[in-house]
C-alpha positions as CSV (number, residue, x, y, z in Angstrom):
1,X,-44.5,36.6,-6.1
2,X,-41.7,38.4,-2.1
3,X,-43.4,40.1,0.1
4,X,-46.8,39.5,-0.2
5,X,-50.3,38.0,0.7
6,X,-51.3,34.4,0.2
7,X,-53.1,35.2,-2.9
8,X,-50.5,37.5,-4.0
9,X,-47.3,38.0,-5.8
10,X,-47.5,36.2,-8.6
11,X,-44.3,36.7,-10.8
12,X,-43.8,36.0,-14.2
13,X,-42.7,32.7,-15.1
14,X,-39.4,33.8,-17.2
15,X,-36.6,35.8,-16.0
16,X,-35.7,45.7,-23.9
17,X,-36.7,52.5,-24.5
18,X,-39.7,53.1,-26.2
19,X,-40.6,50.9,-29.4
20,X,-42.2,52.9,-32.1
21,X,-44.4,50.9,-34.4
22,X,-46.4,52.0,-37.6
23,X,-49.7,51.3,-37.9
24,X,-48.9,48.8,-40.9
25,X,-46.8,47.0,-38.5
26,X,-49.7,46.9,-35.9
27,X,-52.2,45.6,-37.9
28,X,-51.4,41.7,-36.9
29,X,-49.4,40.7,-33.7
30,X,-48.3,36.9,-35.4
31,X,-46.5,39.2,-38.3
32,X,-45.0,41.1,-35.8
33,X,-44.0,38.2,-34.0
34,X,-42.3,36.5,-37.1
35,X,-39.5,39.3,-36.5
36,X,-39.4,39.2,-32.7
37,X,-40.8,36.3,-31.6
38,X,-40.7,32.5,-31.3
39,X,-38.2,31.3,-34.7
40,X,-40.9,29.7,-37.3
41,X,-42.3,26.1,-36.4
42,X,-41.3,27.3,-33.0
43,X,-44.9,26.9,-31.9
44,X,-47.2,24.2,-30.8
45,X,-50.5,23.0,-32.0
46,X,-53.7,22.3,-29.7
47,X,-53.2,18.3,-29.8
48,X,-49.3,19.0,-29.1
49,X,-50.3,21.1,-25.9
50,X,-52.4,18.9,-24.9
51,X,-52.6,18.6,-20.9
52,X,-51.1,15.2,-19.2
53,X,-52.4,14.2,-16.2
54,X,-48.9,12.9,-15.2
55,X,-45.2,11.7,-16.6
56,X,-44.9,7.9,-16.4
57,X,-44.1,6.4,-13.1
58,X,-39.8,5.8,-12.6
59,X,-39.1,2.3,-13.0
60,X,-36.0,2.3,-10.2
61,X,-33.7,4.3,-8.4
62,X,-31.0,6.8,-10.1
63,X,-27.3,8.1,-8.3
64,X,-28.7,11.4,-9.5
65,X,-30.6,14.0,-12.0
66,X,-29.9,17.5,-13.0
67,X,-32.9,20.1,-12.9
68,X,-32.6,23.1,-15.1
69,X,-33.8,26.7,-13.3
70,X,-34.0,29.9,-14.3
71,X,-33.2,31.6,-11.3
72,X,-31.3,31.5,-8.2
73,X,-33.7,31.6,-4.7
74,X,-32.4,34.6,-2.8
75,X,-33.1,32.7,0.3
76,X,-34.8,29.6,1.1
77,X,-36.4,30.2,4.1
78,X,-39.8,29.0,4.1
79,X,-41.8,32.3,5.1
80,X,-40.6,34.7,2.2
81,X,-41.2,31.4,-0.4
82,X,-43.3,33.3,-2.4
83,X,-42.1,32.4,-6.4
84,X,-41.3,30.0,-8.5
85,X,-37.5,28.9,-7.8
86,X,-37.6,29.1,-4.3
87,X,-40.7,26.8,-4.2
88,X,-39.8,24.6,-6.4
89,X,-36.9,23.3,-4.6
90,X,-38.5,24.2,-1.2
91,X,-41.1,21.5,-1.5
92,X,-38.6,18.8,-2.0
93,X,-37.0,19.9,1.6
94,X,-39.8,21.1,3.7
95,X,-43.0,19.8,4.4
96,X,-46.3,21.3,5.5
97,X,-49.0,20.4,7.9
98,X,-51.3,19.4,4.6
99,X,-49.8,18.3,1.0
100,X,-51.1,19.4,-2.2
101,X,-51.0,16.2,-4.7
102,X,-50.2,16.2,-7.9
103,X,-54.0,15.6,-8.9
104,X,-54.2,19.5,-7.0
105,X,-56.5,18.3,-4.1
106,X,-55.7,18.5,-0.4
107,X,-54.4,15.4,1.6
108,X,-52.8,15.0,5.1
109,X,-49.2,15.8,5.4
110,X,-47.2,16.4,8.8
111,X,-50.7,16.4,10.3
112,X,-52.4,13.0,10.0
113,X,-55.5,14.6,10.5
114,X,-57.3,18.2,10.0
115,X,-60.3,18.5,11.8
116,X,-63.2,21.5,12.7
117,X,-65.2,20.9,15.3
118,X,-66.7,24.9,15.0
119,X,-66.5,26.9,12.6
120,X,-63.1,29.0,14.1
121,X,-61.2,25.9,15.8
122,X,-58.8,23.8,13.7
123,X,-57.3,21.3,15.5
124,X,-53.8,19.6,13.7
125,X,-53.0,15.9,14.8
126,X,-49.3,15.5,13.9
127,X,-48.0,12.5,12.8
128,X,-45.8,10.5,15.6
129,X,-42.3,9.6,15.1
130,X,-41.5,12.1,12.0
131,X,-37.7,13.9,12.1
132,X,-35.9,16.6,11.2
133,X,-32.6,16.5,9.1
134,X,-30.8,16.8,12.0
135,X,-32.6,13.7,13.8
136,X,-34.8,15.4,16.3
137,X,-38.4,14.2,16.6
138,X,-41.2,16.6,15.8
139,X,-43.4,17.9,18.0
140,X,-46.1,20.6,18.3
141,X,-43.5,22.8,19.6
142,X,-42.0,23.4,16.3
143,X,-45.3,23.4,14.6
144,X,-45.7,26.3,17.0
145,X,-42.5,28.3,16.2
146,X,-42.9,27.5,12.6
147,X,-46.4,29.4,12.2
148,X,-45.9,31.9,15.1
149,X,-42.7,33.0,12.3
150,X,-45.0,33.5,10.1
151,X,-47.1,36.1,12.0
152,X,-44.5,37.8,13.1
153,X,-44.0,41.4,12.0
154,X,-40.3,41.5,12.2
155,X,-39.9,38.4,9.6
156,X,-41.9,40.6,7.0
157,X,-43.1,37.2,5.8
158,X,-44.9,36.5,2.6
159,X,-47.7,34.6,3.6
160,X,-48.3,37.0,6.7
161,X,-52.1,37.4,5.7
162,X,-53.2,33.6,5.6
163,X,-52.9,34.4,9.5
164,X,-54.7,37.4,9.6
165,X,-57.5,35.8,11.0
166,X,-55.8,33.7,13.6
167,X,-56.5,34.5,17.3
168,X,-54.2,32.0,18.4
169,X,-52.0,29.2,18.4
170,X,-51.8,26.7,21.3
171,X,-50.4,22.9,22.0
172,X,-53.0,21.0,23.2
173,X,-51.5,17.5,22.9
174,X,-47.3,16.7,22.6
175,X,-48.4,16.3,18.9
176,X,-51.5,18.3,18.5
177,X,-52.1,21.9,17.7
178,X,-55.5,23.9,18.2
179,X,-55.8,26.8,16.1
180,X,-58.3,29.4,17.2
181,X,-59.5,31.8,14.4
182,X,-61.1,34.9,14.7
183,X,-63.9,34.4,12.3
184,X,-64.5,31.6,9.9
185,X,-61.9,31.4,7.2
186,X,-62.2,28.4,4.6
187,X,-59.3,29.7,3.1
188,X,-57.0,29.5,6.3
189,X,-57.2,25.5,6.3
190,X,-56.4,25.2,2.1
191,X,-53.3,27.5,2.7
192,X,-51.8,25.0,5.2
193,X,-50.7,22.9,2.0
194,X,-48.4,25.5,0.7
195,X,-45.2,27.8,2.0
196,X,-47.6,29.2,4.9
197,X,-48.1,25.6,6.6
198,X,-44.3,24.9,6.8
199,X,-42.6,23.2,9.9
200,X,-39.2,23.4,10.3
201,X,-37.2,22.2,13.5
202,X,-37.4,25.5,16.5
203,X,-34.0,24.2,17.8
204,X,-32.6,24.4,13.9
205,X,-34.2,27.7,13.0
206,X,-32.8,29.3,16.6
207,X,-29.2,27.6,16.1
208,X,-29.6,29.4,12.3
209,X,-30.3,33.1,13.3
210,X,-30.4,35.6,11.0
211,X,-28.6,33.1,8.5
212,X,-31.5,30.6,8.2
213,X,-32.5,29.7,4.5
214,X,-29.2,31.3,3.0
215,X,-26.7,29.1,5.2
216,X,-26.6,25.7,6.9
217,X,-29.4,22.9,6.8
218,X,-33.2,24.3,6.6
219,X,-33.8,22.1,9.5
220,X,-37.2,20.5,7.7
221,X,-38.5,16.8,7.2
222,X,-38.9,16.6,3.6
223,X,-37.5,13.2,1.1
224,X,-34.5,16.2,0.2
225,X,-32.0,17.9,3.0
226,X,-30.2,21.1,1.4
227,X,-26.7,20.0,0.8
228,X,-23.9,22.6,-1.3
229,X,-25.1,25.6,-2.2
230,X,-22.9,26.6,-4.7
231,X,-24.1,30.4,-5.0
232,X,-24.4,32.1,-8.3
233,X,-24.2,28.1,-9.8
234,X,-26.1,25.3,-8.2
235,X,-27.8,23.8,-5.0
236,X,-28.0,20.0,-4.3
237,X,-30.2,18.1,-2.5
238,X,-29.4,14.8,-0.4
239,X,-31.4,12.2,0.2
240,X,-33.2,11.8,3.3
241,X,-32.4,8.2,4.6
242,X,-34.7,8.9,8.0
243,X,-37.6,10.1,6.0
244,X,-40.8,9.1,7.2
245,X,-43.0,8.3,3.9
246,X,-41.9,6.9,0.7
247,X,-38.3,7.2,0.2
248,X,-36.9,9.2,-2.9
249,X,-35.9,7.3,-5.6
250,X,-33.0,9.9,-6.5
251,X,-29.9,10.1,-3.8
252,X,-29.4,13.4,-5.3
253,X,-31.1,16.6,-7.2
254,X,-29.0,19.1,-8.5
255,X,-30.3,22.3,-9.4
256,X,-28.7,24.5,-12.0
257,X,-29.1,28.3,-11.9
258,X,-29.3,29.2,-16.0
259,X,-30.6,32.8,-16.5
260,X,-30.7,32.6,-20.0
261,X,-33.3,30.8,-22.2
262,X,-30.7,29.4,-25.0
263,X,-28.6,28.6,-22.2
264,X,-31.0,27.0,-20.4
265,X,-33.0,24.9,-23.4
266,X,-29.3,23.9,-25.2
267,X,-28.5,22.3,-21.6
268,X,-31.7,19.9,-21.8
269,X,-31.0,19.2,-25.2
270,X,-26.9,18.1,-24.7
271,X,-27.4,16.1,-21.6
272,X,-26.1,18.7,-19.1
273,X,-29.9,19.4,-17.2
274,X,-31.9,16.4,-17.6
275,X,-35.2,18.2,-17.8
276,X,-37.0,21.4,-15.9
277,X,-40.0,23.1,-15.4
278,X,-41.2,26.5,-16.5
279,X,-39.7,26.0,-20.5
280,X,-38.9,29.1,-22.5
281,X,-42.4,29.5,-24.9
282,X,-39.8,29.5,-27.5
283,X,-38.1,26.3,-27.0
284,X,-41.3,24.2,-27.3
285,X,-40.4,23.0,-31.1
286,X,-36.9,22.4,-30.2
287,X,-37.3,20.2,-27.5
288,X,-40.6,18.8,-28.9
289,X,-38.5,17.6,-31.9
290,X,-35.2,17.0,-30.6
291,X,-35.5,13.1,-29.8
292,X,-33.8,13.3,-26.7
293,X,-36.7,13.9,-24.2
294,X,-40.6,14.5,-24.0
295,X,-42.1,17.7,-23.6
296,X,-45.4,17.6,-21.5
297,X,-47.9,20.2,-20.3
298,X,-49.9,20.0,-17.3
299,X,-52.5,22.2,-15.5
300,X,-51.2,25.0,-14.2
301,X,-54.2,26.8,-12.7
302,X,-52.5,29.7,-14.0
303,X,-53.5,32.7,-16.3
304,X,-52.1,35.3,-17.8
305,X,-53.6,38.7,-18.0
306,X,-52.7,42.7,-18.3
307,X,-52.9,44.1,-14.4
308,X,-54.4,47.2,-14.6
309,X,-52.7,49.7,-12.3
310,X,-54.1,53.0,-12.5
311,X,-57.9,53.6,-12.6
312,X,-56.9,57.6,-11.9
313,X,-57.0,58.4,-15.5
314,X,-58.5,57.0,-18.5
315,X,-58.7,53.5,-17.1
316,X,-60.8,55.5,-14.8
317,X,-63.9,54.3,-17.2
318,X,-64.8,51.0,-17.7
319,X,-65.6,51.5,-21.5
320,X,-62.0,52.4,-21.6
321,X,-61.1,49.1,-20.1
322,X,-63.1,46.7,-22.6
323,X,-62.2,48.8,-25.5
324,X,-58.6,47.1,-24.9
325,X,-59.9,43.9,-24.2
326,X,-62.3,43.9,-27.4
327,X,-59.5,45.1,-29.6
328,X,-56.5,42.4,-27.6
329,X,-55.4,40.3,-30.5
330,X,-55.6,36.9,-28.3
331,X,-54.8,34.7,-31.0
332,X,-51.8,36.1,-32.0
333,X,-50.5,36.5,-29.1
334,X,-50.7,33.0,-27.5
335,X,-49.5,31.9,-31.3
336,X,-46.4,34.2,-30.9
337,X,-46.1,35.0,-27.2
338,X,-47.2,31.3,-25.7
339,X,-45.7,29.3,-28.4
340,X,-49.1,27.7,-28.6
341,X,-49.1,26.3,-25.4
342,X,-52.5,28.4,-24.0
343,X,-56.0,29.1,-24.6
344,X,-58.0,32.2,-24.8
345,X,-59.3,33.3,-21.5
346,X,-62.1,35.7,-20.8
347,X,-61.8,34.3,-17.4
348,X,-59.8,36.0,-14.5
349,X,-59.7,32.7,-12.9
350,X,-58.0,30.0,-14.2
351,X,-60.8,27.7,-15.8
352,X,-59.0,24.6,-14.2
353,X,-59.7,26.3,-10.6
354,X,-63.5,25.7,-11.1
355,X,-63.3,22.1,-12.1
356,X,-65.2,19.7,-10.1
357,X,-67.9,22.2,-9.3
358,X,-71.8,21.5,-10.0
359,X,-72.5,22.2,-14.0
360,X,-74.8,24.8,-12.6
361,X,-72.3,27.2,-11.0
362,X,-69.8,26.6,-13.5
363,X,-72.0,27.9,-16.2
364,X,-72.6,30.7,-13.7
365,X,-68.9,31.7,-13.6
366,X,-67.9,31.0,-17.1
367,X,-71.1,31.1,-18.9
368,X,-72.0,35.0,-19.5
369,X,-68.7,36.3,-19.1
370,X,-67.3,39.3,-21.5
371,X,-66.8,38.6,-25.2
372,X,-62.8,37.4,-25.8
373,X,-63.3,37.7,-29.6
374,X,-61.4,40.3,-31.0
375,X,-63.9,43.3,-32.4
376,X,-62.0,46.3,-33.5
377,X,-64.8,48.4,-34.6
378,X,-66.9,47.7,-31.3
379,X,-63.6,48.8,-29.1
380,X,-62.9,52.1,-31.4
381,X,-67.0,52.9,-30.5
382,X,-66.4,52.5,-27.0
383,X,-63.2,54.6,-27.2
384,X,-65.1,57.6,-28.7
385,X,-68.1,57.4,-26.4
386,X,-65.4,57.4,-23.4
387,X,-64.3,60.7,-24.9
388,X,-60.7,58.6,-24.9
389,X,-59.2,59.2,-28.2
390,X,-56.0,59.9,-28.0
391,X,-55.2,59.4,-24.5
392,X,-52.1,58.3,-23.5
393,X,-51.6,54.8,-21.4
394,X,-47.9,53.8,-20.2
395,X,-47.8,49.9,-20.7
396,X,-44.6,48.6,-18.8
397,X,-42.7,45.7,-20.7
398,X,-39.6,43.7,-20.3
399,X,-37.2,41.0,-21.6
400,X,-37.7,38.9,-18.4
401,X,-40.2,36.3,-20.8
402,X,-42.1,36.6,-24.0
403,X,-45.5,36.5,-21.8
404,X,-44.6,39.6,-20.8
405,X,-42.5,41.5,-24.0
406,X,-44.9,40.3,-26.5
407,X,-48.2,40.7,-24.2
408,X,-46.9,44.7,-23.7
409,X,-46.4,44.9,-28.1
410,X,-49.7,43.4,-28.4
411,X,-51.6,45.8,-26.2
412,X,-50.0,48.4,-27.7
413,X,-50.8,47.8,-31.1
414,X,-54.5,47.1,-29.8
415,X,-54.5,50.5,-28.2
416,X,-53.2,52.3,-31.8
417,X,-55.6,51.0,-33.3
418,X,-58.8,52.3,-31.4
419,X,-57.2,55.5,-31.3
420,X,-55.4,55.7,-27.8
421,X,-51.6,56.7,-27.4
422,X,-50.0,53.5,-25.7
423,X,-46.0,54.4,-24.9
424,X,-44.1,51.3,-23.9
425,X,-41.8,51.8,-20.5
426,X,-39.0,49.1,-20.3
427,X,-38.3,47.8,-17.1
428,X,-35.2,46.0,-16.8
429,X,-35.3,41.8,-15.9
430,X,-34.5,42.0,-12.4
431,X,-36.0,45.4,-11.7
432,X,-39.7,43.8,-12.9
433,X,-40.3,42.0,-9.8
434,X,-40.3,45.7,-7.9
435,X,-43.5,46.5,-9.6
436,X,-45.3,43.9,-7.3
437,X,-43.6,45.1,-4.1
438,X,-43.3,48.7,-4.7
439,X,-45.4,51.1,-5.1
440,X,-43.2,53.7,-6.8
441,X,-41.8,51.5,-9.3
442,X,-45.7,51.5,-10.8
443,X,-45.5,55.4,-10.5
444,X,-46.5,56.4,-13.9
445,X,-47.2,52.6,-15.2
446,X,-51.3,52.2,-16.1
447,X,-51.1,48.9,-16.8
448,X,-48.5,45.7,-17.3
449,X,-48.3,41.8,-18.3
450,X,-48.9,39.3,-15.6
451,X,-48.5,36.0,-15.2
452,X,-50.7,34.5,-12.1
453,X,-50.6,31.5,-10.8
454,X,-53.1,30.0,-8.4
455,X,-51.2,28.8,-4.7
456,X,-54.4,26.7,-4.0
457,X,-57.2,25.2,-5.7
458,X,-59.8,28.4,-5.4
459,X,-61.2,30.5,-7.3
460,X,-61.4,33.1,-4.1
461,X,-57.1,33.0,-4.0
462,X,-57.5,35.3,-6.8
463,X,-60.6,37.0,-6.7
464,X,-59.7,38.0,-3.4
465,X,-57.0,40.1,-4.9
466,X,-59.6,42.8,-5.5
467,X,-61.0,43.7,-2.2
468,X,-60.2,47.1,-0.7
469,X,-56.6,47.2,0.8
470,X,-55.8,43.7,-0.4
471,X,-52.2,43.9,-1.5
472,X,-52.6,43.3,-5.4
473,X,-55.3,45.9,-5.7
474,X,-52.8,47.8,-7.3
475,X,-55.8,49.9,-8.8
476,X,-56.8,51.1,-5.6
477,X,-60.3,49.3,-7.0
478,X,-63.3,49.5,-4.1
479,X,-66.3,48.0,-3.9
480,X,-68.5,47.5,-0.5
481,X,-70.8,45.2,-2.4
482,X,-67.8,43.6,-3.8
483,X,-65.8,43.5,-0.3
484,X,-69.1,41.8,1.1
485,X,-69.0,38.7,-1.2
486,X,-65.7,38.0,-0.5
487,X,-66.1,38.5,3.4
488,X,-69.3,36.1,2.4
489,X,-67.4,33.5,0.4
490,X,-64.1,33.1,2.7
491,X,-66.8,32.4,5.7
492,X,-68.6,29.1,3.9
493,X,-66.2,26.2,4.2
494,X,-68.7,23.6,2.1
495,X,-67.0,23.9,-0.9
496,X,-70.3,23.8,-3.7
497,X,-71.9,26.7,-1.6
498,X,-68.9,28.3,-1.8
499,X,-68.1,28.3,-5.1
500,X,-72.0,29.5,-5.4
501,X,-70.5,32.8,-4.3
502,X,-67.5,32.7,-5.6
503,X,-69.4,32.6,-9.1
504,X,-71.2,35.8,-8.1
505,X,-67.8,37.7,-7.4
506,X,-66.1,36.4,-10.7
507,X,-69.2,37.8,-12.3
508,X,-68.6,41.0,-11.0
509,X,-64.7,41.5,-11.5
510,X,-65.2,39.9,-15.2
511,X,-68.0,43.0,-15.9
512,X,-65.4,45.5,-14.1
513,X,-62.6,43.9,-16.1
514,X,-60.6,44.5,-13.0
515,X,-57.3,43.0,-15.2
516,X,-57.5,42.4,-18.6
517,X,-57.6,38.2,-18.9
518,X,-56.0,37.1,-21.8
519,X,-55.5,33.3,-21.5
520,X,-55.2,29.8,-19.3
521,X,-51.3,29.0,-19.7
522,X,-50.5,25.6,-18.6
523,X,-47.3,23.8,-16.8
524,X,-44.5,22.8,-19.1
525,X,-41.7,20.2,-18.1
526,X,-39.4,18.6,-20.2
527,X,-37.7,15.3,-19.4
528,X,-35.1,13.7,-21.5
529,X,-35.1,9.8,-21.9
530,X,-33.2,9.1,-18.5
531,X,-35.1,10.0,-16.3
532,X,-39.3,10.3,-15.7
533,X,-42.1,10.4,-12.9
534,X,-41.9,14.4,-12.6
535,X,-45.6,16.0,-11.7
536,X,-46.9,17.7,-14.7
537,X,-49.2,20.2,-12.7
538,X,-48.5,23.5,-10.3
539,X,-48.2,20.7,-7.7
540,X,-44.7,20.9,-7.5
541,X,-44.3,24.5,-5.9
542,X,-45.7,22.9,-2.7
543,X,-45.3,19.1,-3.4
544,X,-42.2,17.1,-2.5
545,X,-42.0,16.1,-6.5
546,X,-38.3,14.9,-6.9
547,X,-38.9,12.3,-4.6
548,X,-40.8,10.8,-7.7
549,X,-37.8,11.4,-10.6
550,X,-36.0,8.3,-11.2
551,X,-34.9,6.0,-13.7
552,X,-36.8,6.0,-17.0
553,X,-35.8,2.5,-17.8
């Protein structure tokens, strides 16, 4: 998730030509994976992935802890935050004008208060006496520099299209900012808890230049100021003495940059990373019984799925399309490809994204979805009456995680068996992220694994992904009717009426099988027995969660 859209860029949570593969070999993805995959008792059971709503509370303060990661942030400047590593140590140094909690609902953050007094007027009341790293007070100036960043061309920032419907920004108050939109957006207000509702210091980002988020201070308010940045190693964070809520209970955070899974699993288990998000699928078992931590899982609101890419050629026909996902061998691949950890999804969405809604319009969104149980025979008929057999499909695949090497192996043993010619393209770890931002590294790609992650708690932040232009309509997918519930659904801020539309456009993309769902993943964190209080949900791209960490005992 680099240069684009609110509900964009969602990159895989894990950072080999061709495979040939007999059809004896094809017939069960969890035999395949007893060669390739996870090592045996690798993976997890249903009650030993079983969602925690949190990590106990730390009982005191620690000197510091060691966070494993899997990658280093090529910058951390707030308006090109747009995946995992950056984010997750973003949200421990800058702060938004709104929070998202740990329980993934919205509360006030540099703004003590949202309000709406019409439908295109949000008006931010900041909270007095908060300060930068650097000891300058903030005011609605910086708020102002902060989002006008964000909308500027030049900056090519990630989040550039949760402003697409601004009009303006204005200071109306020393502490007060009046945003004036240019049609109802109910999406606009939800995004200010992320990346998009950052604000840094004007004076630090100016002082910065074209240096700001790779050198220096980040000039933010958060419990965490950036302190060495050891590139190609580590980052550190200090505590902030002159924060203005709840001190952290860590005086430092270290961050360690470990590309490789081994690498990165053996260092929670020796002592040398004291825990981490985003755990290698094939690492559960080991850490789960290695006595030196707890592994937990949390909701991630996130979902992985096959993006389909090309609707030019055979994916052209929707018969096509469900013949794939009739024939997807689920199971097996969240056995083998999610260590266990996951549950079959016939659901675009995340299921956790529609929690909270009246029974009525859930059953509406996830009630009469497409069939996720695996029926050979049904896809094979599909294929024929498609006039498909033997069509060839170019599935893109890589060693960046096993949601995306083993996802590829079981789509193409799903396609050989209905009779379709899938070819495997191998894309190399840190060329993968190119197929999001792009367009010619998809040249020639119909379809690839993807990992999605939801940035707020809304259905729309994905469904919106398939409206004509919108950036992750790789397809090139069109719809007026389509375009027109989504125009419909962003306009409605009450949240049940909403989500009343919302149902009617999951509907419609589930029918289309616009991507390929294939399961509800959730958050993994492991923490060994020092140390505890760690979110277990999403919450922690956007939520200042080290400030929790401390001492176990």
């Amino acid at each position: 998730m680099s240069a684009p859209p609110p509900s964009g860029c969602r990159h895989p949570r894990h950072r080999r030509g061709r495979i040939a593969v007999t059809a004896a070999v094809l017939t069960s993805l969890a035999a395949l994976a007893a060669c390739s995959g996870p090592p045996k008792g690798s993976g997890l059971t249903g009650a030993e992935a079983k969602l925690s709503a949190s990590t106990p509370p730390a009982r005191g303060e620690i000197d510091s802890f060691t966070w494993a990661v899997y990658a280093e942030p090529p910058t951390l400047d707030y308006t090109v935050a747009f995946d995992y590593p950056q984010n997750m140590i973003l949200s421990n140094v800058c702060e938004s004008l709104m929070r998202w909690t740990p329980g993934l609902t919205l509360e006030p953050g540099l703004a003590k208060k949202a309000s709406n007094p019409d439908p295109t007027t949000w008006i931010y009341d900041l909270r007095p006496g908060v300060r930068f790293h650097d000891g300058k007070k903030m005011t609605a100036d910086d708020v102002i520099h902060s989002l006008g960043r964000q909308m500027d061309p030049d900056n090519a920032a990630a989040w550039a299209q949760v402003f697409q419907n601004v009009a303006s920004l204005k200071k109306t108050g020393p502490l007060q900012v009046t945003v004036k939109l240019k049609k109802p957006d109910s999406q606009f207000p939800q995004y200010m808890a992320t990346s998009a509702g950052v604000v840094a210091s004007e004076a630090g980002i100016r002082a910065a230049g074209k240096d700001y988020g790779t050198a220096g201070g980040l000039a933010c308010t958060g419990p965490f100021e950036l302190g060495e940045w050891s590139k190609g190693q580590s980052i550190e964070l200090d505590r902030f003495d002159g924060y203005w809520g709840k001190k952290a209970k860590s005086k430092k955070a270290v961050f360690r940059f470990l590309t490789d899974p081994s690498a990165r699993t053996n260092a929670m288990l020796s002592g040398e990373a004291d825990g981490g998000y985003l755990i290698p699928t094939e690492s559960y078992g080991r850490l789960r019984d290695s006595g030196v931590g707890t592994l937990y899982f949390g909701e991630g609101l996130t979902t992985v799925n096959v993006n389909v890419t090309n609707m030019r050629g055979p994916l052209g026909d929707v018969r096509v399309r469900r013949a794939l996902s009739l024939a997807l061998d689920r199971s097996g691949f969240i056995e083998a490809g999610l260590g266990g950890a996951g549950t079959i999804n016939n659901s675009i969405t995340p299921r956790g994204a529609w929690a909270g809604v009246p029974e009525r319009t859930r059953k509406a969104a996830l009630g009469a979805l497409p069939p996720a149980k695996q029926d050979v025979e049904k896809a094979k008929a599909l294929i024929e009456e498609a006039g498909a057999t033997g069509k060839t499909l170019t599935v893109a695949t890589s060693s960046i995680g096993q949601d995306v090497s083993l996802l590829a192996t079981a789509l193409q043993a799903a396609g050989t068996r209905i009779g379709l010619d899938i070819r495997l393209r191998t894309i190399a770890p840190n060329a993968f992220t190119a197929l999001f931002t792009d367009p010619e590294a998809r040249e020639g790609i119909d379809l690839f694994p993807y990992t999605s992650y939801n940035n707020i708690s809304d259905p729309l932040d994905l469904l919106g992904n398939f409206k004509t232009g919108a950036y992750l309509n790789f397809a090139g997918y069109s719809d007026k009717g389509y375009d027109e519930l989504v125009d419909r659904a962003t306009a409605v801020y009450q949240r049940d009426k909403r989500m009343e539309i919302e149902a009617e456009i999951q509907k419609h993309a589930a029918e289309q099988l616009l991507w390929i769902p294939v399961a509800d993943w959730p958050t993994s964190v492991f923490l060994n027995k020092r140390i505890t209080g760690a979110p277990t949900t999403i919450s922690y791209m956007y939520y200042p969660w080290a400030a929790d960490v401390g001492a176990a005992k």
